[in-house]
N, C-alpha and C positions, 0 to 999 in steps of 0.2 A: 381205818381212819387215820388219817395222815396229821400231822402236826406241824404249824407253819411256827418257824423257830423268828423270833424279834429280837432286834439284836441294838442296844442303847448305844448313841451315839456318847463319845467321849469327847466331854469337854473339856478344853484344854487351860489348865491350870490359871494359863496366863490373862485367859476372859474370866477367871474366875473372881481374879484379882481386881480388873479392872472394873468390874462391876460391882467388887465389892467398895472398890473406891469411891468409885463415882455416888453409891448412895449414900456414902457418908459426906461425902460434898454436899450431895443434898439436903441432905437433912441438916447440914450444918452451917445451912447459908441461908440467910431471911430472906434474900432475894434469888429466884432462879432464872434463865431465860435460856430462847434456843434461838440460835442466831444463824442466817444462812450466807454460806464462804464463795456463795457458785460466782466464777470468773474475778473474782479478787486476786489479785497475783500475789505471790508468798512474801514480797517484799513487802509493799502493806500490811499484811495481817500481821509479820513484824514490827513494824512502825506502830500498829494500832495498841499491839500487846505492850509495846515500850510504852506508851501513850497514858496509858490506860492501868498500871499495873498497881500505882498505890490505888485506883476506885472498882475495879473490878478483875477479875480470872476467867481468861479464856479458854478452855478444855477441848481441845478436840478428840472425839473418841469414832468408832463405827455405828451405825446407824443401830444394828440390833444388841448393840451393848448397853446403847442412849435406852433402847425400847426396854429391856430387861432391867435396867436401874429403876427407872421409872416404875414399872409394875412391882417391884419389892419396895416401892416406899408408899407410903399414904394412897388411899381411894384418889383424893382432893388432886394428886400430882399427874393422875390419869389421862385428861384432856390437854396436857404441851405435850403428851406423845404424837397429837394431830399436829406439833410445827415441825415433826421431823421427815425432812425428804429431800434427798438429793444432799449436799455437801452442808449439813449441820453440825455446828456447835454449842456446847453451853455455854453459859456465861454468870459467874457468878459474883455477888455484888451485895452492899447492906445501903444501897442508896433504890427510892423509889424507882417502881415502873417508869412513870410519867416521867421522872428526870434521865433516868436510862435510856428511855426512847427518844427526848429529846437529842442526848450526848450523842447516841450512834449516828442521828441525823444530821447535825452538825459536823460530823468528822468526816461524811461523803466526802470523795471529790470525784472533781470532773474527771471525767477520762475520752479517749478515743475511740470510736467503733469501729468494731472489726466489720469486714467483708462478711457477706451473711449474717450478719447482728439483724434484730427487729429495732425499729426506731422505739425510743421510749416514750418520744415524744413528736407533734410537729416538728422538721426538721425546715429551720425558716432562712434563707441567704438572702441579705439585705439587699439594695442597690447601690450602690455607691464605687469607689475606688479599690482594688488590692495591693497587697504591697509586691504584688507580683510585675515583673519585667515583661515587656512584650516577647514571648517564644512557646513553648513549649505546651505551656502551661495554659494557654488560649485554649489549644485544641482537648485538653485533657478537661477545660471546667465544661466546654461545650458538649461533650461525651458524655457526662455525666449531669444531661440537662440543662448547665447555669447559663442565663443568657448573656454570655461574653465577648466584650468586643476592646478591640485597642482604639485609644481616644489622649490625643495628647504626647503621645512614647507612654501611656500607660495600661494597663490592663481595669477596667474595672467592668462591674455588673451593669448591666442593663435594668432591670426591673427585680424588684422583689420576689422571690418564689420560692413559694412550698418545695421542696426536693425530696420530702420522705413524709408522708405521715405516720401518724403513730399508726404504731403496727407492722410497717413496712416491710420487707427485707432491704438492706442497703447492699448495693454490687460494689464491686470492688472497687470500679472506676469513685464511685463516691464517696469509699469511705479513703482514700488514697487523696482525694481532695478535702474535704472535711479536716484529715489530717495536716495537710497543706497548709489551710489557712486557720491552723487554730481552735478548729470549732469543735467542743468537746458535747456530746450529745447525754452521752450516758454518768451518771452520778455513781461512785462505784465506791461500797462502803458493806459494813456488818449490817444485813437485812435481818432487823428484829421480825421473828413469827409469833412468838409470846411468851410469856413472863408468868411468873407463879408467886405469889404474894400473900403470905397468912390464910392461905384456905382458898385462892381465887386464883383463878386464871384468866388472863388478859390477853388477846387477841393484839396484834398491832392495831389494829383500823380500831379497836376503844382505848388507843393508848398517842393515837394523832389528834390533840388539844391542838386550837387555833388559840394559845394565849394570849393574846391581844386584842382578837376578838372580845373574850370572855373578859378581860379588864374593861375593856371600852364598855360592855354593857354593865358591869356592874358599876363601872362610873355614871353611866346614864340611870341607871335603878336610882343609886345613891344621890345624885339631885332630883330627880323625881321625888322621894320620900320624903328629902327637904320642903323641897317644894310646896306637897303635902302637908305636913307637920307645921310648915311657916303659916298656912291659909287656915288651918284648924283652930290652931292658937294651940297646940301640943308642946309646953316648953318640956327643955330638956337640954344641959350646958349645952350643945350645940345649938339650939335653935333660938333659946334667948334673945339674943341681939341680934336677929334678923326680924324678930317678932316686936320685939318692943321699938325697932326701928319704922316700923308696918304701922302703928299703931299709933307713934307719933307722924305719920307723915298724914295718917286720916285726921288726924287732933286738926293740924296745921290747915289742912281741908276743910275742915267744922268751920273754925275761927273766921278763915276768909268768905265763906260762904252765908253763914250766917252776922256777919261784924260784931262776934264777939269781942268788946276790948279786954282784950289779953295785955300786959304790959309788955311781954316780948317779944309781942305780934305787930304793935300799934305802925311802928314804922311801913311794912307789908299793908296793912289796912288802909291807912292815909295814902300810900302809892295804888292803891285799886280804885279808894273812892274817886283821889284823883283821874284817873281813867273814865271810871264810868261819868265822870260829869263833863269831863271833856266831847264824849262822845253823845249825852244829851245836848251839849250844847250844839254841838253841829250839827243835829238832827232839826233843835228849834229854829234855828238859825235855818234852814231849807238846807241845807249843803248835805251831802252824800257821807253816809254814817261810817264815822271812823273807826277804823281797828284798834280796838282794844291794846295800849302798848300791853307787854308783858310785867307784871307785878315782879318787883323782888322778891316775894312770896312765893310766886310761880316758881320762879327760876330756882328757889332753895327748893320746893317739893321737886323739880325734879332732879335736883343734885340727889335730894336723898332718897329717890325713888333708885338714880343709877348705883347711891351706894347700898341702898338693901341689895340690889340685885348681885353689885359685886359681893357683898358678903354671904350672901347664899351661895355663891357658886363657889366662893373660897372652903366657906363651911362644910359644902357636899366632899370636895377635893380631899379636906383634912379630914372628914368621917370618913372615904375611901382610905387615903393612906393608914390611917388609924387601922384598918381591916389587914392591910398586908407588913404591919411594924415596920 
C-alpha cells in the first residue's frame, strides 16, 4: 500500500502581514469599499489619492489577499468579496456610501479612447465647422466615416452622425480623430463596486440616487399634503394662515351673495347692486343685457384667492426646507 505524501504550501511572511493589516483596516473603518483601477493611469490615482487623503484611504493590495482579509473578518463583510476582479482596490472612509459614491462620480474626467476601446456611449459628430485647415485632415476625418468636406478655405462636417455606438470597437483611424478634435468619449475615474456600512452591503447600482429627482418629488408630496390639510381644515402652525385665509375669502363670498350688510363689505355690496340694476335696466329698456362690470369685491376675492395660493406654495417650500435644515 503506497502512501501519497502532501506537502503544505508555505506562506510567505510578507502575505502574512499584509492580511493581517488589511483586517485590521477593516475592522477599523466604519466605512469599507472596493473600488476598480482598470485603465486609470498612475498619474491620476495620484492626483485622486492627493485629492482625496483628509476624506478617505486608498489601499491597494492583490486580489487574494483582498479575498483572504475579507473571510477572516465578519460573516456580514462576505458579499464586497463579489466587487473583487480585475485591478481592485479598497477604500476607506467614515463618510456615507451614498456621499462616497456621489464624490468618486464627480471626480470622473473625460479622457480619450484608445484604438480598440468599446464606445461607452453613442459616439455623436455634430455638423457644423472644425478648427481644422483645409489638408490632411479631410482625408483622415473621411477614413474614418465623418462626412467632410472643405467650404469656405475651411474644413467642416456635412451632417450629424453616429460614428460608434455604444458597444462598438473604435479603429484607430477614429480614435486618432476623436483625439484631433477634442472629443473625449470615455469618463475615467475610481469605479465604485461596493461599499460595506454597519452590517450591509451596497451594490453601486443601489448607491446611484437621482437627488434631484427625489427633492423634486418630495417637493411635489409636500404641497400636495398642504394642499390636503389646507381643504380638510387640519390646522397646524403651517397651515393656519392659509386656512383662515380660505375661510375668509368664502365669508367674503356669503356676504356678496347673499347682501349680507357687513359694515366692511358695504362698499363691495353697493358696487354689485349697482351692477345688477344697471343691467335690469337695460334688459327693461329692450337693449341687449349688459355685462356685469366686475365688483371691487370680485376683484379683492380674487387678490386673495391669488394670495392663499401664494401662501400655500410658500408654506409647502418652507415645510420642505424645514425637512432638509
Amino acid at each position: 500500500m503506497s502512501v501519497q505524501a502532501r506537502h503544505t504550501e508555505h506562506v510567505p511572511e510578507w502575505k502574512i502581514r499584509e492580511v493581517e493589516d488589511l483586517v485590521e483596516r477593516i475592522n477599523s473603518s466604519p466605512v469599507v469599499g472596493l473600488v476598480g483601477l482598470t485603465d486609470i493611469p498612475a498619474k491620476q490615482i495620484q492626483d485622486l489619492r492627493a485629492e482625496m487623503r483628509d476624506i478617505a484611504t486608498i489601499k491597494m493590495v492583490r486580489n487574494n489577499i483582498s479575498r483572504r482579509a475579507i473571510e477572516k473578518c465578519s460573516d456580514d463583510l462576505l458579499p464586497l468579496a463579489d466587487g473583487i476582479e480585475a485591478q481592485t482596490a479598497f477604500i476607506f472612509t467614515e463618510i456615507s456610501p451614498f456621499r462616497l459614491a456621489k464624490m468618486l462620480e464627480e471626480k470622473k474626467r473625460p479622457m480619450p479612447i484608445k484604438a480598440g476601446g468599446r464606445a461607452p456611449t453613442d459616439i455623436v459628430i455634430e455638423k457644423g465647422d472644425t478648427p481644422f485647415s483645409p489638408g490632411p485632415m479631410v482625408g483622415k476625418l473621411q477614413s474614418a466615416g465623418i462626412p467632410a468636406a472643405i467650404k469656405s478655405g475651411k474644413v467642416v462636417i456635412n451632417e450629424t452622425k453616429v460614428v460608434a455606438e455604444e458597444g462598438d470597437v473604435v479603429s484607430a483611424q477614429l480614435a486618432e480623430v476623436l483625439a484631433a478634435m477634442e472629443i473625449f468619449p470615455r469618463e475615467v475615474g475610481l469605479q465604485l463596486r461596493a461599499v460595506y456600512e454597519g452590517g450591509l452591503v451596497y451594490r453601486a447600482e443601489d448607491l446611484a440616487i437621482d437627488i434631484d429627482g427625489i427633492i423634486s418629488q418630495m417637493s411635489k408630496a409636500s404641497a400636495q399634503a398642504l394642499g390636503l390639510a389646507v381643504e380638510i381644515g387640519y390646522a397646524t402652525p403651517t397651515t393656519i394662515t392659509p386656512i383662515i385665509q380660505r375661510a375668509a375669502s368664502k365669508a367674503r363670498n356669503l356676504v356678496l351673495d347673499c347682501g349680507i350688510p357687513v359694515p366692511s363689505m358695504m362698499e363691495a355690496l353697493l358696487a354689485k347692486a349697482a351692477s345688477d340694476a344697471a343691467m335690469l335696466r337695460s334688459l327693461a329698456e329692450g337693449g341687449p343685457a349688459a355685462a356685469p362690470a366686475a365688483a371691487p369685491a370680485e376683484k379683492t376675492e380674487e387678490k386673495a384667492e391669488e394670495a392663499e395660493k401664494e401662501e400655500s406654495e410658500e408654506a409647502g417650500l418652507g415645510g420642505l426646507s424645514a425637512l432638509f435644515g
